[in-house]
GUDRENTOR-65866 format. One line per 2 residues: number of its first residue (from 1); their letters; for each residue x, y, z of C-alpha. Coordinates in nm, 4 decimals. Each point is the difference from the previous one (the first is absolute). Layout:
NUM) a) X/Y/Z  ...
//
This chain:
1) xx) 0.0000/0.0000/0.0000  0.2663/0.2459/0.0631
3) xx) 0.1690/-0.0557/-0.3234  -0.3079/0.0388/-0.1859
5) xx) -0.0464/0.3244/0.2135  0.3743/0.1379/-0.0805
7) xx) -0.0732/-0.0884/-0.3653  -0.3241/0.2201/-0.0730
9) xx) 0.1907/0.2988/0.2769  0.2843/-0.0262/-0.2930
11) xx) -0.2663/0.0234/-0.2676  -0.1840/0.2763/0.1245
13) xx) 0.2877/0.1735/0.1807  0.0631/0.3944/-0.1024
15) xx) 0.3179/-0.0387/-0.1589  -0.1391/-0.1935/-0.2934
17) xx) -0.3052/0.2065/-0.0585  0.1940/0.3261/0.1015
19) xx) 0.2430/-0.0158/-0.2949  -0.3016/0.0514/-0.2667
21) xx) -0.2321/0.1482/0.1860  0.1622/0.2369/0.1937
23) xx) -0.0015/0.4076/-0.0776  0.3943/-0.0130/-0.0735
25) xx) -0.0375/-0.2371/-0.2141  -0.2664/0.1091/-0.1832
27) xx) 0.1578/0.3367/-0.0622  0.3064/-0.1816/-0.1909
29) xx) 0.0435/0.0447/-0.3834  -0.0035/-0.3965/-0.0491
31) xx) -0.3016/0.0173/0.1449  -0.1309/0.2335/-0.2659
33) xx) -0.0675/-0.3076/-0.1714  -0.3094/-0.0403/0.1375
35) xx) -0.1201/0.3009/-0.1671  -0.0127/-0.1607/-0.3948
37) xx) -0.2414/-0.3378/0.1419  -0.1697/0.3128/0.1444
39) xx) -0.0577/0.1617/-0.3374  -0.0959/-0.3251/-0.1970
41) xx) -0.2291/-0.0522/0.3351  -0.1701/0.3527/-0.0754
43) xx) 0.0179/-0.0546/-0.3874  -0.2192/-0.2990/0.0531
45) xx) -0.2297/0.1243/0.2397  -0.0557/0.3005/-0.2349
47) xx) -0.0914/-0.2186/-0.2946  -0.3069/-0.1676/0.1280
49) xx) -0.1463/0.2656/0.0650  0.0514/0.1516/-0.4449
51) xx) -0.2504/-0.1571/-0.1927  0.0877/0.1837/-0.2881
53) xx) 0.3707/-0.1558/-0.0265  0.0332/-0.2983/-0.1952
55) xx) 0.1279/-0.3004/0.2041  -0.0388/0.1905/0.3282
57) xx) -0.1035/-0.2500/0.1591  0.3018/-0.2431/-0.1164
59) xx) 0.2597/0.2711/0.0524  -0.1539/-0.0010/0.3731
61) xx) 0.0628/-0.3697/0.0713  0.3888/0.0463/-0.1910
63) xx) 0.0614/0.2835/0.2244  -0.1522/-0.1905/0.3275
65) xx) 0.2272/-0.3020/-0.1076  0.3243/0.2081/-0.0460
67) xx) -0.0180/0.1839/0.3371  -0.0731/-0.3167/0.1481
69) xx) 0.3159/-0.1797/-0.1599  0.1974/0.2952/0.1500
71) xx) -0.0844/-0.0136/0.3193  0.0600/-0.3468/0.0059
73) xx) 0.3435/0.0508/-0.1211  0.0510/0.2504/0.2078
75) xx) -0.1350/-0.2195/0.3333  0.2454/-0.2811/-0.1070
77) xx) 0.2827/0.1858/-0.0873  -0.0179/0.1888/0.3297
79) xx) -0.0238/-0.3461/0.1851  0.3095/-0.1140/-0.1638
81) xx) 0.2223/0.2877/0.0512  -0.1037/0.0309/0.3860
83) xx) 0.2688/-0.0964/0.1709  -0.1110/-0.0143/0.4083
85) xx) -0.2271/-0.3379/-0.1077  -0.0015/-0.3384/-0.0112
87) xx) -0.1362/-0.1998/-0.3385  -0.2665/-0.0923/0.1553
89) xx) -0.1115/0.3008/0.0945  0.0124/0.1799/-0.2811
91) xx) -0.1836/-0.2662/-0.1980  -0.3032/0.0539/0.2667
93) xx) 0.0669/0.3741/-0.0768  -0.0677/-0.0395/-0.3685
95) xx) -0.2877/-0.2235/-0.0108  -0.1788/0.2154/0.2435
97) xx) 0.0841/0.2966/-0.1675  -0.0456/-0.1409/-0.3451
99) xx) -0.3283/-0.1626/0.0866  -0.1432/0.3175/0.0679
101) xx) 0.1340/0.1823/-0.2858  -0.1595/-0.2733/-0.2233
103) xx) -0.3247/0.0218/0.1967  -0.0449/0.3326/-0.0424
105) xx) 0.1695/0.0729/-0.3550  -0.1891/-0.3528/-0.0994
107) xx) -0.3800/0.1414/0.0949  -0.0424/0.2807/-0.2797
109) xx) 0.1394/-0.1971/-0.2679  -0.2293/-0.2888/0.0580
111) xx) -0.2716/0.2534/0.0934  0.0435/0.1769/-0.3890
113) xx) 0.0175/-0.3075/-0.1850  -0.2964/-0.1647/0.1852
115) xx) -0.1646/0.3636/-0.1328  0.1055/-0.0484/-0.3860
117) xx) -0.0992/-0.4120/-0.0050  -0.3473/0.1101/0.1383
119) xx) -0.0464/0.2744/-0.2751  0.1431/-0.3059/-0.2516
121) xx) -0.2629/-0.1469/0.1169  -0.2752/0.2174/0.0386
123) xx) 0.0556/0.1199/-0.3551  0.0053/-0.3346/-0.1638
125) xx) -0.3212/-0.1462/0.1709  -0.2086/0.3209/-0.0979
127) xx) 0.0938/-0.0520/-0.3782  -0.0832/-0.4082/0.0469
129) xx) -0.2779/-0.1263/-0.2170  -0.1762/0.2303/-0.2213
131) xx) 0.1486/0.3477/-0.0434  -0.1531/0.3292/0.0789
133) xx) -0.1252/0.1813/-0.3046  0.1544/0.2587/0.0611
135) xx) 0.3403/-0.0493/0.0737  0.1301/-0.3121/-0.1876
137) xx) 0.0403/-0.0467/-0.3799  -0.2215/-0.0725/-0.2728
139) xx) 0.0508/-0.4070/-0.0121  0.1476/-0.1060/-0.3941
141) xx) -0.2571/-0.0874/-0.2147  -0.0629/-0.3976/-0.1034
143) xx) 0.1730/-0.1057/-0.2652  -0.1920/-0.0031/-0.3371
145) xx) -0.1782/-0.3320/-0.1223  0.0446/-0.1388/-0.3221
147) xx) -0.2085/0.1332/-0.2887  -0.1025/-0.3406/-0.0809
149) xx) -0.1410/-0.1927/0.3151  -0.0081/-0.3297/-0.2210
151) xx) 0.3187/0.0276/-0.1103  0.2139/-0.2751/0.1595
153) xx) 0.3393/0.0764/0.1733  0.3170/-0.1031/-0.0946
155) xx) 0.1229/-0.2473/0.3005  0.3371/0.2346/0.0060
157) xx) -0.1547/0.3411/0.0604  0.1045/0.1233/0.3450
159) xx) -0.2195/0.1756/0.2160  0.0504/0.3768/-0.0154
161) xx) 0.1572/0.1416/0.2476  -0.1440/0.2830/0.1906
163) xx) 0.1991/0.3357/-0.0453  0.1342/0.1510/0.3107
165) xx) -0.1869/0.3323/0.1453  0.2039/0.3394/0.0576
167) xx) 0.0435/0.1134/0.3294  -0.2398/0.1511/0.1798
169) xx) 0.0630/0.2166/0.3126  -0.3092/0.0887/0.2157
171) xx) -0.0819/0.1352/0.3329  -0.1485/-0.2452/0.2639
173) xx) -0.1319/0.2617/0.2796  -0.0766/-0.0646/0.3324
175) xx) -0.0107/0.1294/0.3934  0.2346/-0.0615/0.2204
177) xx) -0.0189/0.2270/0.3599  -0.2517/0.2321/-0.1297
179) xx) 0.2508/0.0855/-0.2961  -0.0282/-0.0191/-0.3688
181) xx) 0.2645/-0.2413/-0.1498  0.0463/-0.2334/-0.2971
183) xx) 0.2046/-0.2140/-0.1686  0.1306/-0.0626/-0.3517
185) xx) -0.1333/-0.3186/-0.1509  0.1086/-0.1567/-0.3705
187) xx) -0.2414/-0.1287/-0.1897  0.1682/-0.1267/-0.3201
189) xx) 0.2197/-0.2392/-0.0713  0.2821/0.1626/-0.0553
191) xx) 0.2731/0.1940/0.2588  -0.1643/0.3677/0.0462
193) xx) 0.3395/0.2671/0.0379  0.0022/0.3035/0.1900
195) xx) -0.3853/0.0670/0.1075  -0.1113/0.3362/-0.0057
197) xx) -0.3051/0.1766/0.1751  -0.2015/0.3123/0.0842
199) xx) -0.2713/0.1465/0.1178  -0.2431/0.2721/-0.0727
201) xx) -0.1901/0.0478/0.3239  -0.2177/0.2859/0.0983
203) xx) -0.1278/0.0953/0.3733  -0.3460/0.0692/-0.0930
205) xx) -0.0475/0.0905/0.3667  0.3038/0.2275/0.0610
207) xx) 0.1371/0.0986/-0.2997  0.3274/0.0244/-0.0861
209) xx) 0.1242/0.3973/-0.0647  0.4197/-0.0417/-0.0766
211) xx) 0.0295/0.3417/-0.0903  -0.3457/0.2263/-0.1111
213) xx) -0.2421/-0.0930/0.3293  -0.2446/0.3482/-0.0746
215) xx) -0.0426/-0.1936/-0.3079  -0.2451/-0.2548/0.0194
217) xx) 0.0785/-0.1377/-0.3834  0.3750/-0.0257/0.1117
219) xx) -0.0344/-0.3313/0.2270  0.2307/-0.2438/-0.1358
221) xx) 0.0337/-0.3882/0.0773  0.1854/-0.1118/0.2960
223) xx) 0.4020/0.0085/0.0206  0.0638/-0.3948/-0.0853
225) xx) 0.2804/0.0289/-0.2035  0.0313/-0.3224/-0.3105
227) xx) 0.2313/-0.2276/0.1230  0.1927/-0.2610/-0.2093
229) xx) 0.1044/-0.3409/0.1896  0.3345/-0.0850/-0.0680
231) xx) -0.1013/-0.3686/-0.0509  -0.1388/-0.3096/-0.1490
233) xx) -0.3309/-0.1870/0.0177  0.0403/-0.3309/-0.0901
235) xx) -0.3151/-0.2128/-0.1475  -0.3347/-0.0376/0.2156
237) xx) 0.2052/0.1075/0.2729  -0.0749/0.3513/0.2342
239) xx) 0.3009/0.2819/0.1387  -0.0114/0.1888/0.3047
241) xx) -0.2322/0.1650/0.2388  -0.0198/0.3603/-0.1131
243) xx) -0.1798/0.2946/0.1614  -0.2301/0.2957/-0.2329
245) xx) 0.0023/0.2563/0.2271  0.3700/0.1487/0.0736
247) xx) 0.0788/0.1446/0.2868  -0.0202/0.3594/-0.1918
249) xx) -0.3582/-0.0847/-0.0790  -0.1201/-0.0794/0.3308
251) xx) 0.0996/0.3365/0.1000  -0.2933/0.1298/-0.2492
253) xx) -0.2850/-0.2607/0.1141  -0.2052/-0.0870/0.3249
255) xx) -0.1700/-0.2888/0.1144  -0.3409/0.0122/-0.2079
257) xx) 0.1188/0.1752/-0.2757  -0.1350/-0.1807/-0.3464
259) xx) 0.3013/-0.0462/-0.3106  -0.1177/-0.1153/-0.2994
261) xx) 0.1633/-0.0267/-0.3155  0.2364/-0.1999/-0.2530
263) xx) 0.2964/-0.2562/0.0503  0.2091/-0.0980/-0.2671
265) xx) 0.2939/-0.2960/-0.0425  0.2000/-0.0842/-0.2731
267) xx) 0.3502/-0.1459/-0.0021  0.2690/-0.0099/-0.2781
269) xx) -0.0362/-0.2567/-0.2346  -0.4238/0.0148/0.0933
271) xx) -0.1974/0.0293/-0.3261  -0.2095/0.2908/0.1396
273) xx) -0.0761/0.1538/0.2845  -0.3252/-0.1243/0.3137
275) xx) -0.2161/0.3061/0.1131  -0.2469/-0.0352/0.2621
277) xx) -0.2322/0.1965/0.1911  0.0859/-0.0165/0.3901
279) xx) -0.2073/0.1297/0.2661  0.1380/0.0969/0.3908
281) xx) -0.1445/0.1390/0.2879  0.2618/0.0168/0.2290
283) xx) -0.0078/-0.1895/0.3286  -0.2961/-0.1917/-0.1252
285) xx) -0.0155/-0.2340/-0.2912  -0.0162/0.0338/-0.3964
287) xx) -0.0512/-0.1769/-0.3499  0.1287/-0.0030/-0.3241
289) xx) -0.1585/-0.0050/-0.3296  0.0485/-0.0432/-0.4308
291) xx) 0.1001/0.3047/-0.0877  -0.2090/0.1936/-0.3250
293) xx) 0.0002/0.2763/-0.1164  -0.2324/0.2862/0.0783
295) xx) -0.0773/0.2627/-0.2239  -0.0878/0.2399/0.2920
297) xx) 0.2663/0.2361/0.0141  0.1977/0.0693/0.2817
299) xx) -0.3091/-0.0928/0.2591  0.0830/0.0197/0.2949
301) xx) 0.4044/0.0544/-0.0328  0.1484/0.3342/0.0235
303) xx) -0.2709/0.1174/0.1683  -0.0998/0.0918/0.3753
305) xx) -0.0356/-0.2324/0.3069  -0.3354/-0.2334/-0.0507
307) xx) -0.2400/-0.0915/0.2779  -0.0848/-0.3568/0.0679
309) xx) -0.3112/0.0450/-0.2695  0.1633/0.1567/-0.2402
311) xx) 0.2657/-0.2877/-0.0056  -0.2530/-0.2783/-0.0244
313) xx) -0.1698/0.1719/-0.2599  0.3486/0.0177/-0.2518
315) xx) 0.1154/-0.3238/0.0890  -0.3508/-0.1539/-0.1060
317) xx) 0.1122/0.1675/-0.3565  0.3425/-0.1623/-0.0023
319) xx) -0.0695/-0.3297/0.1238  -0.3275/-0.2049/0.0208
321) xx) -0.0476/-0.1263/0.4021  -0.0297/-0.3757/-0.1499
323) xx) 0.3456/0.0477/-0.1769  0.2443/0.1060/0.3371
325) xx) 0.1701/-0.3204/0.1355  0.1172/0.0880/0.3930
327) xx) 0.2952/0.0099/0.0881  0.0773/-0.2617/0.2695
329) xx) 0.2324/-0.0529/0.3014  0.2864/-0.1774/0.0265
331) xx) -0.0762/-0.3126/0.1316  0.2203/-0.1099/0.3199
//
């Protein structure tokens, strides 16, 4: 018992836990070290929080990872050099140490890619069976029958092959904490390069004035700049977990307020472009629709703030009740 007692006093004893932890210590240049984990450490906690950034969240978990692997070299290489303990000791030293620094380092990087599986996921089960109209492509027509239906067929004619659709990027929407998000979803058969999107919302209840507000004919739609994803879609498969209102938007909109307007995707080797109307009130829920045009003018854009009425009464123009498809949560 009392050499199990003198062995944990010489684990835990001051000098050991002194030498890294102490204020002298920590004031010495090799000890700036510490400071670039630190920055990869605030690099990746930064990151989760930019939607906008391509691979943010994969540039978190890299940045989590490196700091980790530094302060585990750091822990061992400390250990090693230390010169006032046994082996034995400074084995305990490092697994405790390390252990910890794995714990903790360990828990955000399983945390973000437990995140991006369940998007994966999320996104592939709500394009499962049949499509929406709306948002996937236009299936390739059947191939053609022969002209002569009693005409018989040579035993060496192969059975035509079915030609391979373009890629097609569109926008899978959904709620997640009260916010508006979506995710990029391919269609087609074929790789989809570079996606690009934007959107032309109006706040029918607060309207947007950027620089003539004594003008009611000067409201313009909402700052959401196009952004262009530095990536690849591949096949039937979906990409990332993006967010429609920036955080320079939500500085012009309040809980309540109604958007309404167009989103558009596209990507580089797409054959054309996917419009669609998309409706928000913020806080509360929403629903997307075909777009079409209407030969109405400007409507209600560029013009004042709406009341609740007058909204209903111009969305009824754009978009038939029976046509909106909601906009659902994100399942757990």
């Amino acid at each position: 018992m009392e050499r199990v007692s003198k062995f944990f006093r010489a684990i835990f004893s001051l000098d050991l836990w002194s030498s890294i932890f102490g204020w002298r210590v920590l004031f010495r240049w090799d000890v700036l070290g510490a400071l670039v984990p630190g920055v990869f450490l605030a690099v990746g906690v930064g990151m989760m929080g930019v939607d906008w950034f391509p691979h943010n969240l994969l540039i978190s978990q890299i940045c989590f990872g490196v700091c980790g692997a530094l302060c585990l070299a750091k822990t061992i290489g400390h250990a090693v050099q230390h010169e006032g303990s046994t082996r034995r000791h400074k084995v305990v030293f490092c697994v405790l140490i390390c252990g910890a620094i794995i714990a903790v380092d360990g828990t955000p990087i399983w945390t973000i890619q437990s995140h991006r599986h369940k998007v994966d996921i999320e996104v592939a089960r709500n394009s499962g069976g049949e499509d929406r109209p709306t948002l996937n492509p236009t299936p390739a027509p059947a191939p053609k029958s022969s002209s002569s239906p009693t005409e018989p067929k040579s035993p060496s004619a192969k059975k035509p092959v079915s030609a391979k659709l373009p890629p097609s990027v569109s926008m899978r929407f959904f709620v997640q904490a009260g916010e508006l998000r979506f995710a990029i979803w391919n269609g087609g058969d074929e790789t989809a390069q570079n996606p690009k999107y934007s959107f032309g919302l109006a706040d029918f209840t607060n309207q947007y004035y950027p620089h003539y507000k004594s003008d009611p004919d000067s409201s313009e739609p909402l700052p959401i700049p196009t952004n262009l994803v530095n990536d690849y879609v591949k096949p039937h498969v979906g990409l990332g977990n993006f967010a429609v209102l920036n955080d320079l938007t939500m500085q012009y909109v309040k809980p309540g307020d109604k958007l309404f307007g167009m989103a558009t995707i596209s990507c580089m080797n797409c054959p054309g472009d996917r419009t669609i109307w998309l409706y928000w009130e913020v806080g509360h829920g929403g629903w997307i629709a075909p777009f079409s045009h209407q030969n109405i003018g400007n409507g209600p854009f560029k013009g004042p703030s709406l009341s609740n009425e007058q909204i209903d009464f111009w969305l009824s123009k754009f978009v038939h009740p029976n046509a909106r498809i909601p906009i659902l949560p994100m399942p757990q």
